[in-house]
C-alpha positions in Angstrom: -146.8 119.1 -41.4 -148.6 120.2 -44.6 -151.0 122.2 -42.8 -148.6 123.4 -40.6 -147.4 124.7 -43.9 -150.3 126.4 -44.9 -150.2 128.4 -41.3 -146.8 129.9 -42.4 -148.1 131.2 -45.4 -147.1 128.1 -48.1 -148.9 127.8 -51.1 -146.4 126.6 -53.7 -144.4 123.8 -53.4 -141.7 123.0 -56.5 -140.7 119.4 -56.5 -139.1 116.5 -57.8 -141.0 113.4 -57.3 -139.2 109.9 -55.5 -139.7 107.0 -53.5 -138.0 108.6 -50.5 -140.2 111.7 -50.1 -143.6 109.7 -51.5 -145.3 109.7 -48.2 -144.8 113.8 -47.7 -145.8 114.1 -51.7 -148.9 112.4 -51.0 -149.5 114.7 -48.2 -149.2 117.8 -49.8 -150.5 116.7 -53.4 -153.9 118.2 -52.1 -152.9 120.9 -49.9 -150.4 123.1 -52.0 -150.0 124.1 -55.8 -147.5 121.4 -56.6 -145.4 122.5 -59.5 -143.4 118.9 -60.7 -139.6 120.4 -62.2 -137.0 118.2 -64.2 -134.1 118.5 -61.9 -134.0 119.5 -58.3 -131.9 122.5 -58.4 -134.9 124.0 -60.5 -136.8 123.6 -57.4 -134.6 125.5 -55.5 -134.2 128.2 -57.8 -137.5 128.6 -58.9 -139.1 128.7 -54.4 -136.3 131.3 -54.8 -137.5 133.8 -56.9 -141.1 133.0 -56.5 -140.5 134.3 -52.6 -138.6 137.4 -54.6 -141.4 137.9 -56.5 -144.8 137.3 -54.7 -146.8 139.4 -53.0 -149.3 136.5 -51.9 -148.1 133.1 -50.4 -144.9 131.3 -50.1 -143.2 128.5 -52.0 -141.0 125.6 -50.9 -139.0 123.1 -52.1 -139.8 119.3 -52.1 -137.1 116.5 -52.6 -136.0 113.0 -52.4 -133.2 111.5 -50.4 -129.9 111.0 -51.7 -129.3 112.3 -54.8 -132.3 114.5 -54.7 -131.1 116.5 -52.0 -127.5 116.6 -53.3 -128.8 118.2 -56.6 -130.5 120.6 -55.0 -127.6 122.2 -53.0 -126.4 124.5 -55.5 -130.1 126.5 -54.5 -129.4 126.5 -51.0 -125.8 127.5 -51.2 -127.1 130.5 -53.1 -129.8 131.6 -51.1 -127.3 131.1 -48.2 -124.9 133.3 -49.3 -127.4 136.2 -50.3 -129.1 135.7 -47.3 -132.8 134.7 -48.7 -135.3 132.5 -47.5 -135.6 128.6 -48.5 -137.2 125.9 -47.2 -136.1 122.4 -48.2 -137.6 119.4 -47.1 -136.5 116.2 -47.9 -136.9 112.4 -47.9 -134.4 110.4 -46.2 -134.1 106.6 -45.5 -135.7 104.3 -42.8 -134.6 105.4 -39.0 -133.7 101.8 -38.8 -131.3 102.2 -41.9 -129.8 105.6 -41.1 -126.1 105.3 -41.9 -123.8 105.4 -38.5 -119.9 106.6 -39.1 -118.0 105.5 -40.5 -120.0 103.8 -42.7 -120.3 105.3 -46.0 -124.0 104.1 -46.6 -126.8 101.8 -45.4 -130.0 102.9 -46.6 -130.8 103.1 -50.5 -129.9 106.2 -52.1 -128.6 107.8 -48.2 -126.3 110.9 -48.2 -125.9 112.7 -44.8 -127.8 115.6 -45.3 -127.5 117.2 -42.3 -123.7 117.2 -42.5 -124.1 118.1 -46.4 -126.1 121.3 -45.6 -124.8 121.9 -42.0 -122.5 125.1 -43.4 -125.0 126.6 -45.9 -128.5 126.8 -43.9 -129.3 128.7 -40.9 -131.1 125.5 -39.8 -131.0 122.3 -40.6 -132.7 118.9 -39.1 -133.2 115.6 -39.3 -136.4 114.4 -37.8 -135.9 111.0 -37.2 -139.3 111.1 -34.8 -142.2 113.8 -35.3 -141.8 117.1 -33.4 -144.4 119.3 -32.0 -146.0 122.0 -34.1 -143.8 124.4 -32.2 -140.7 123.4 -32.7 -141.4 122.9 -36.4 -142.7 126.3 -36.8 -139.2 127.7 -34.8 -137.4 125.8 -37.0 -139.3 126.9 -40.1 -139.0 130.5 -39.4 -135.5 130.7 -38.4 -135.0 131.0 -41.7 -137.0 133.8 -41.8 -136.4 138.0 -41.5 -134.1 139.3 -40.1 -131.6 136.7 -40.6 -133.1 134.6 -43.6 -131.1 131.8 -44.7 -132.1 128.5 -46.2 -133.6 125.4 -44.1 -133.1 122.1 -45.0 -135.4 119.6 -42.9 -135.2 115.4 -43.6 -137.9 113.4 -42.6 -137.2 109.9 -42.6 -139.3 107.9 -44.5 -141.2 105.6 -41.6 -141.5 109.5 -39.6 -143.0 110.6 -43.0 -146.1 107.8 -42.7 -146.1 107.3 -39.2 -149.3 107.7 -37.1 -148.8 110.5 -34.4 -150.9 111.5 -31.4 -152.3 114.8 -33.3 -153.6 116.6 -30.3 -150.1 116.1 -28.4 -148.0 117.6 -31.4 -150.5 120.4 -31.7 -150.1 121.1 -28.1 -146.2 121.5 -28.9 -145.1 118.6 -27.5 -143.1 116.8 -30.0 -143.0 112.7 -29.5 -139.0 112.9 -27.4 -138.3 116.4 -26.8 -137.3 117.9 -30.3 -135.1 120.6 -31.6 -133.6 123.1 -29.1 -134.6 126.4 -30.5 -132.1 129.3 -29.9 -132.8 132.2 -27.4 -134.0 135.1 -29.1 -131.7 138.4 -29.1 -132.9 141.6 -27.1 -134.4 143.9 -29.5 -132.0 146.5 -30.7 -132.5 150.4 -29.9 -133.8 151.1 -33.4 -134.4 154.4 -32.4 -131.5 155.4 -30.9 -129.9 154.3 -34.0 -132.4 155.7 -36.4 -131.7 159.1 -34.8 -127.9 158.8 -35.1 -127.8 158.2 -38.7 -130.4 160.6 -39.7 -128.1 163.1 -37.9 -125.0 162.3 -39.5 -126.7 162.4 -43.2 -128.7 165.5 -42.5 -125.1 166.8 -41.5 -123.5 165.9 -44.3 -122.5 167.6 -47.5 -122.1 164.7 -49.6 -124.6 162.2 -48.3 -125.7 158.8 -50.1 -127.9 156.1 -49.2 -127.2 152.6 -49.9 -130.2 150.2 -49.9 -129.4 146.6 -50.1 -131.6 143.0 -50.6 -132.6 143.0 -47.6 -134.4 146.3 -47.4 -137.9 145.1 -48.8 -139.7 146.4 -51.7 -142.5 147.1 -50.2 -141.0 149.7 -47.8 -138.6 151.3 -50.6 -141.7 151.2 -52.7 -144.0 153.1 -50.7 -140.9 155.2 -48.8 -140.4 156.9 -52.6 -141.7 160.0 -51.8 -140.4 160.4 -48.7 -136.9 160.0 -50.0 -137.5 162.0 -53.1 -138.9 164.6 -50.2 -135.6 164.1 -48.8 -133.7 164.8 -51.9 -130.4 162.5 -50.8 -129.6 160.9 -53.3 -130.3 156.7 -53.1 -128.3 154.0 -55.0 -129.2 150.4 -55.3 -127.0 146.9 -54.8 -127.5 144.3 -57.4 -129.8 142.4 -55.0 -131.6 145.5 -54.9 -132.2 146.6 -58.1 -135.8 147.2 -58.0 -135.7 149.0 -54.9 -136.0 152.5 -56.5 -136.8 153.2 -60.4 -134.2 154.5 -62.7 -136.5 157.8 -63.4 -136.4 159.0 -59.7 -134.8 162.4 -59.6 -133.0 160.7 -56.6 -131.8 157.7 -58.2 -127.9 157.7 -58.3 -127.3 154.4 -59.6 -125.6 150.9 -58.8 -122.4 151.0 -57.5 -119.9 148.0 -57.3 -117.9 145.5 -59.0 -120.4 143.2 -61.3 -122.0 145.3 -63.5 -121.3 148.8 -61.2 -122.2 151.6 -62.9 -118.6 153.8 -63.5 -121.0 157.1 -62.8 -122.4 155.3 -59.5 -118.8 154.4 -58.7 -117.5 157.6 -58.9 -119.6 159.1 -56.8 -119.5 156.7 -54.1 -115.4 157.5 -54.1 -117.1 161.4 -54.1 -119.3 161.2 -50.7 -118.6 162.3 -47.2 -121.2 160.7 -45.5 -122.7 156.9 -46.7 -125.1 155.0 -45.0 -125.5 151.3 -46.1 -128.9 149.6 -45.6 -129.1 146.1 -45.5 -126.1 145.3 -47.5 -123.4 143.3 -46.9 -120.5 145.4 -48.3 -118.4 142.7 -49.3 -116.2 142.7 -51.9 -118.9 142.4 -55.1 -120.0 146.2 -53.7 -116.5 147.7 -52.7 -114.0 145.8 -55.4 -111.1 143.7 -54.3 -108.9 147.1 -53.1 -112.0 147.6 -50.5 -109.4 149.3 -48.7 -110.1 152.8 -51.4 -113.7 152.0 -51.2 -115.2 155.6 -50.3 -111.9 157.2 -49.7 -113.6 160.8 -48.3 -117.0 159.0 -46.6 -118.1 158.0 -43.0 -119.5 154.8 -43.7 -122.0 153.8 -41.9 -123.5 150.3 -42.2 -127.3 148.6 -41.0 -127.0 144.9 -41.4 -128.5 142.1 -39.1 -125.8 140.4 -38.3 -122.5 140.6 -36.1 -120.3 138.9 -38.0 -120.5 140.8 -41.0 -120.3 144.1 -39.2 -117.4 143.3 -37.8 -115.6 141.3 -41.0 -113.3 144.2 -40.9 -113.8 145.7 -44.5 -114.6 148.0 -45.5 -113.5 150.6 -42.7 -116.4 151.4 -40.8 -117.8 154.5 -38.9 -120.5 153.0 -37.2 -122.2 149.7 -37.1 -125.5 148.8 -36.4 -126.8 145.2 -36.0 -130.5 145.5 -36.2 -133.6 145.1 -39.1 -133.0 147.0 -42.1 -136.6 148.5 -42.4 -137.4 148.8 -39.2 -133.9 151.5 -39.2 -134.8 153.0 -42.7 -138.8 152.9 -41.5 -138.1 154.7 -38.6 -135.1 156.8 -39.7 -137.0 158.8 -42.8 -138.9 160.9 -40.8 -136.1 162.2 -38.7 -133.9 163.7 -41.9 -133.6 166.9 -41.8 -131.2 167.7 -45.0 -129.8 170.9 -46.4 -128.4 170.7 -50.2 -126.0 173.5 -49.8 -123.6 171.8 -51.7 -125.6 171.6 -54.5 -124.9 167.6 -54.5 -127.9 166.6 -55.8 -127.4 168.4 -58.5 -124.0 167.6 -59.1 -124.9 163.8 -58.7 -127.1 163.9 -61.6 -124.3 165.8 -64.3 -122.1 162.9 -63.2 -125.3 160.3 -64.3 -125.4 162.7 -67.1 -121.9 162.8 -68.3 -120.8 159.6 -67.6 -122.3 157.3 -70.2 -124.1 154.1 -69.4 -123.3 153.0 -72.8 -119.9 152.8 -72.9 -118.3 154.1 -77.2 -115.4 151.8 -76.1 -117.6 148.9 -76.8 -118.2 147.6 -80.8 -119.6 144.7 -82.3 -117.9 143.9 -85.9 -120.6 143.6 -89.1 -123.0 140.8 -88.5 -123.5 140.9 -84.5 -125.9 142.6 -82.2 -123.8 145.0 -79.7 -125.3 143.4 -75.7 -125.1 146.8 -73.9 -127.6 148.7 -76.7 -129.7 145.3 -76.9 -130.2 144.9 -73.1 -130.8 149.2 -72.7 -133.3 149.0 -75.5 -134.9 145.5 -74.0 -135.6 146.8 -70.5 -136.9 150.2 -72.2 -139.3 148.8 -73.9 -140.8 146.5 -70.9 -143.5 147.8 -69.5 -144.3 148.3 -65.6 -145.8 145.0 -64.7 -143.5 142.9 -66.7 -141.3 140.6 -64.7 -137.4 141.5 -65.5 -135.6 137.8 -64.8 -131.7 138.3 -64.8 -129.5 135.7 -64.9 -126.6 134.8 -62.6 -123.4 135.0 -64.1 -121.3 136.1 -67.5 -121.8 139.2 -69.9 -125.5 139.0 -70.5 -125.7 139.0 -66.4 -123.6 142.4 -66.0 -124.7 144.0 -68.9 -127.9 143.5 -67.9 -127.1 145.6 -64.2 -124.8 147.9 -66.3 -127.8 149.4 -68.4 -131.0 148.4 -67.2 -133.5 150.8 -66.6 -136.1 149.7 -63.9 -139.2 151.2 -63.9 -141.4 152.6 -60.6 -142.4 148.9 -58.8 -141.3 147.0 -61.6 -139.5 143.8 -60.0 -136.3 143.0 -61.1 -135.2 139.6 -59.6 -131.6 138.3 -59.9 -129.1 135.3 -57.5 -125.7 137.4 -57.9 -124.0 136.6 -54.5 -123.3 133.0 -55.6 -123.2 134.3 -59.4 -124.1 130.2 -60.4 -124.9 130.3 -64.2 -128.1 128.7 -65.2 -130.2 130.0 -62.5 -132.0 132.1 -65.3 -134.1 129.7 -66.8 -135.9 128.4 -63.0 -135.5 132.2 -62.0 -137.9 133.3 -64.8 -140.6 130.0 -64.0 -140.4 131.2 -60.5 -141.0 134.9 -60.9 -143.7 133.6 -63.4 -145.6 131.7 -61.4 -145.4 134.2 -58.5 -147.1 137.0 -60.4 -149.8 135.3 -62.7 -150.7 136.7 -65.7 -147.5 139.5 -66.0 -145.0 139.0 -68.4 -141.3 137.6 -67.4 -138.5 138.7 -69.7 -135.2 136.5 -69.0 -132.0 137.2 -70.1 -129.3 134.7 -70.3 -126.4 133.7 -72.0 -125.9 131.0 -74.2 -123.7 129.0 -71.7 -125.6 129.4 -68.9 -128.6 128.8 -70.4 -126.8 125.1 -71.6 -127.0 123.9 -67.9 -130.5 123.6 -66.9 -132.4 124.1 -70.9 -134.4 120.9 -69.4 -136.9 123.4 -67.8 -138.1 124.5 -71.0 -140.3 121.6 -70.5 -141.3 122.8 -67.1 -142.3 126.5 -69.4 -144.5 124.5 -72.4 -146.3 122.6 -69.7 -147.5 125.4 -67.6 -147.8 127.6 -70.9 -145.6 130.3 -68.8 -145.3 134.0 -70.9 -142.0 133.8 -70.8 -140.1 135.9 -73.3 -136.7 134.4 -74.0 -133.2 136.3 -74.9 -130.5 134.0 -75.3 -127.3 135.9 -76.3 -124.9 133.7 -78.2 -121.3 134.6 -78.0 -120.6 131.1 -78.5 -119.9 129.7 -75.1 -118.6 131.6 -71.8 -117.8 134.9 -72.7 -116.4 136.1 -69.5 -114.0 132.6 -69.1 -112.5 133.9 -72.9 -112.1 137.0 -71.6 -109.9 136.3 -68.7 -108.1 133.7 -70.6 -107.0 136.6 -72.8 -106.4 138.8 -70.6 -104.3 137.0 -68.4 -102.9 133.8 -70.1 -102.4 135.5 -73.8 -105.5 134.0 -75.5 -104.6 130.2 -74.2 -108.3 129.2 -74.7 -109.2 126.1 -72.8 -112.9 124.9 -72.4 -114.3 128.5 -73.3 -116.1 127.5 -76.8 -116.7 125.1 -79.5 -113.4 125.5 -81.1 -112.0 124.6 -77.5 -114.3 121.7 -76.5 -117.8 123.1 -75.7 -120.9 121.9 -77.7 -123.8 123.6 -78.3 -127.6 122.9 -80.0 -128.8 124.0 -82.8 -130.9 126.7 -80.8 -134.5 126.8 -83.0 -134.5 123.1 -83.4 -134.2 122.9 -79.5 -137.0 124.8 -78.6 -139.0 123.6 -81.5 -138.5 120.1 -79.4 -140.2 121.9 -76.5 -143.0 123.6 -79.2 -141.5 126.7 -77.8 -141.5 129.1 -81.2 -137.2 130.1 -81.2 -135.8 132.1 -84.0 -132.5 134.4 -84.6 -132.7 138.4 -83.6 -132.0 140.5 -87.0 -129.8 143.7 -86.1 -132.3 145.9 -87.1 -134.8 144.4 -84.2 -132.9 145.6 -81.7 -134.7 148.9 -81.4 -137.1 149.5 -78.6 -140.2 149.5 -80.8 -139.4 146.5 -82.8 -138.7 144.5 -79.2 -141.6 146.1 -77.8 -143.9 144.7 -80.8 -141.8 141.1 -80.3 -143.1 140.6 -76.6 -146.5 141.0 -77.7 -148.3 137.5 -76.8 -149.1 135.8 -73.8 -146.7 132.2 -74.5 -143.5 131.5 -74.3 -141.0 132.6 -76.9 -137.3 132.6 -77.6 -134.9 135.1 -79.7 -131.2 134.2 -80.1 -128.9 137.6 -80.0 -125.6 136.9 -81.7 -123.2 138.8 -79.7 -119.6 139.1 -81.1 -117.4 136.6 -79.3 -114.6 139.6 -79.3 -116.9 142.0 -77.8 -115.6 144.2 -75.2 -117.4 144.6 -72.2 -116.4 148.4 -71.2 -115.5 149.6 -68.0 -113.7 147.5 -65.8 -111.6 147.3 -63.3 -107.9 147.2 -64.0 -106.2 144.0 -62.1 -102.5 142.9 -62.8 -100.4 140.3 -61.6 -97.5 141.0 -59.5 -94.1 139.3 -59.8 -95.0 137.5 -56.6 -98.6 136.0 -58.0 -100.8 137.8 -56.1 -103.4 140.1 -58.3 -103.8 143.4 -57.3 -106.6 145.8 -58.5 -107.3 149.1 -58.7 -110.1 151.1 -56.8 -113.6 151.2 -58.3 -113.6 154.4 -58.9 -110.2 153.8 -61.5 -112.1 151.9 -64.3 -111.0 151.6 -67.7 -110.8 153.0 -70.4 -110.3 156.4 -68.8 -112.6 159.0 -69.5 -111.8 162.0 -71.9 -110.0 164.7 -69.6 -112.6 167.2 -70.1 -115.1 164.7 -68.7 -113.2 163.7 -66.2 -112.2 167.1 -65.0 -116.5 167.7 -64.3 -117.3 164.4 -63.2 -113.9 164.2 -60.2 -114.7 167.2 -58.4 -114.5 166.2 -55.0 -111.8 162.6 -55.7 -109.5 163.5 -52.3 -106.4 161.0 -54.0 -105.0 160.1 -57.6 -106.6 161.3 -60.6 -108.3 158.3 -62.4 
């Protein structure tokens, strides 16, 4: 299996080490960069991003049975729901004590792992005899573009150290038949489609270009000019952040609900023509009223999959289940656009006028202000510095609110499943993907609190990480609603209603991770730029005003009935000043905002 591995490109391997996955350890100790992690979910987090972020090799995730596999689900439910590659192999007991309904368990440590897993993977199997190098690569790279997903293969322990008939299973010839491995589709008329939608943007007045996670950087990278060429303007999902730099004269910013820019927002309620790119358009991208999302546009959407074509929101145009690069590859050439609308221009005096630093937003005496913190931060990154975001709460959508990206800087964020304390095994990941470069990771204080045990995982492998940990002492966002809709009753939201947190210096001293508070004043971009000088890890604390406000957002109110109904994204709050809004609403076909 191991070198197996190695064929499909597996270097790395994150693990947690036990007696039900020791024959596989043994077997891959010598074959793969084995990086040992505190708790399993780390594992999963950290193969993750490393895949995000490497441009050389693969990494997988190695656990035990039982509870190993259980703590690791978490990892695969995210990268199931933002549809990214994971492999997960596990241990699992003895085929002589496999568990048999209904019993609850036999073997030591067993959980039904295939039944666990069976609705968050693509694939899953338990090998309870050794298959053929065939079927194991099919089942390996199921998982794979363009329908990634996580796998989750179990070997039982007597498979893992059995002797097998080499020859036979290289021959693809498992030892009793196998997996069944699915048909695969016809391939799609990419060029059929790739005319079609460079017609209808080349058409358009008001065209815009949506590129999602699954449209790879690599393409977007080197398809720059040839958009900028183009001169439509591009905006970027959250998954995508990196796709396209903040500096191109094309960039029109990121549009949604979780940290959607109200400029980016604005004009996506503006266009008359969007194509969507290997995005899923669910609700995180067209808010909760989907039903107003682009009001004036033909949508049009690219996404590999049926099912989520035909989910029946938002309202779509034209559908087209095929790759997302090989449509955008083979699209680019064919537009032919005119900017007699002057659109372009018009897109950037919304960017512009529309502030990404919204005045509604203060800090009182005493506290850093996130949104001028994070802008500054990311400005004074440099180009091959690693930007690790975390998952969920203020410091997460502040971070996609004001974050400027720089040309092929990666950017690497989980914010389908929006899990807090994925930053921490995010940044190791990204790390030890891109050896040598510099990962900055942002988290908040709470999420930070859920998986801090990796900071040994950082001391041990001496990772440059550079550490912002903003303290509004305890879930920020969880306050918020509470005051919003239950009249400040606080439950469970900070210390003064039941959360403990460490004494953050002394923590990281216990790791010999150097940890101190962030003065005020260091919160311009030269004095952060000096403070990520070094090549170890480091740690600031921010202290972010627990009453901060975290400007725009969408207005949601509870009907007499229960049910919460929200405005459009285009109708965030606080309302701009009229003369502002008079420029920046030009072509807004229904109510004013």
């Amino acid at each position: 299996m191991g070198d197996w591995l190695i064929e499909l490109g597996y270097t790395h391997c994150f693990l947690v080490a036990g007696g039900g996955s020791m024959h596989l350890i043994d077997g891959f100790r010598t074959r793969f960069t084995c990086i040992p992690v505190v708790h399993e979910v780390s594992a999963g987090i950290a193969a993750e991003h490393f895949n995000e972020c490497s441009s050389a090799g693969k990494a997988f995730a190695l656990v035990t049975t039982g509870p190993g596999l259980t703590n690791i689900v978490t990892a695969i439910a995210g990268c199931y729901v933002e549809r990214r590659e994971l492999l997960v192999i596990a241990g699992q007991v003895k085929t002589t004590d496999l568990l048999v309904a209904p019993l609850r368990q036999r073997g030591i440590q067993e959980v039904d792992g295939t039944a666990l897993t069976k609705s968050i993977t693509v694939r899953n199997a338990l090998l309870s005899e050794p298959i053929g190098r065939d079927e194991f690569f099919a089942l390996v790279e199921s998982g794979r573009r363009p329908h990634p997903g996580p796998v989750v293969i179990e070997v039982c322990l007597d498979v893992q150290g059995a002797r097998v008939d080499r020859p036979a299973l290289e021959a693809g010839g498992g030892m009793s038949g196998g997996l069944t491995v699915p048909d695969t589709a016809e391939p799609p008329r990419i060029e059929e489609h790739a005319r079609l939608l460079a017609e209808a943007l080349s058409r358009a007045q008001r065209p815009l270009i949506l590129l999602g996670g699954l449209v790879s950087r690599s393409l977007a990278w080197d398809s720059l000019p040839e958009f900028e060429r183009h001169g439509i303007p591009v905006m970027t999902t959250i998954a995508a952040i990196d796709r396209v730099p903040c500096n191109s004269p094309i960039w029109a910013g990121r549009p949604g609900t979780w940290g959607g820019q109200r400029s980016a927002n604005l004009l996506v309620a503006q266009a008359d023509v969007i194509v969507a790119i290997g995005t899923q358009l669910d609700l995180q991208h067209t808010g909760f009223n989907w039903q107003k999302f682009a009001p004036a546009a033909r949508v049009f959407q690219v996404f590999p999959c049926p099912h989520e074509l035909g989910k029946g929101h938002p309202a779509l145009t034209g559908a087209v289940n095929a790759a997302p690069d090989a449509v955008l590859q083979t699209m680019l050439p064919k537009l032919a656009w005119q900017d007699q609308e002057k659109w372009g221009a018009y897109v950037q005096t919304v960017r512009d006028l529309v502030p990404v630093l919204e005045p509604a937003n203060t800090a009182r005496a005493g506290y850093v202000l996130s949104f001028e913190f994070l802008r500054n931060l990311s400005l004074a990154s440099q180009p091959d510095d690693v930007l690790a975001i975390c998952s969920s709460g203020g410091s997460f959508t502040g971070a996609l609110q004001v974050f400027a990206v720089a040309p092929r800087q990666y950017a690497t964020t989980s914010p389908a499943f929006a899990s807090m304390g994925y930053g921490l095994a995010t940044a190791i990941g990204a790390a030890l993907a891109r050896p040598g470069q510099r990962v900055i990771l942002v988290e908040g204080d709470g999420g930070f609190a859920q998986n801090l045990q990796e900071l040994a995982t950082a001391r041990r492998h001496n990772l440059p990480l550079k550490i912002f940990i903003l303290d509004n002492h305890g879930y920020g966002s969880i306050r918020s609603t509470q005051r919003k809709f239950f009249d400040g009753a606080y439950v469970g939201c900070d210390a003064e209603t039941g959360l403990g947190f460490p004494n953050w210096p002394a923590l990281f001293s216990a790791f010999g991770i150097p940890a101190r508070y962030l003065l005020p004043e260091e919160i311009t971009r030269a004095s952060l730029a000096k403070l990520l000088d070094g090549p170890e890890p480091a740690a600031w604390i921010v202290r972010i005003d627990p009453e901060q406000s975290n400007w725009p957002g969408v207005s949601t109110r509870i009907l007499p009935d229960g049910r919460m109904e929200s405005n459009p994204l285009y109708q965030l709050l606080p309302p701009l000043a009229p003369a502002v809004h008079e420029v920046v609403s030009r072509y807004l076909p229904h109510e004013k905002i």
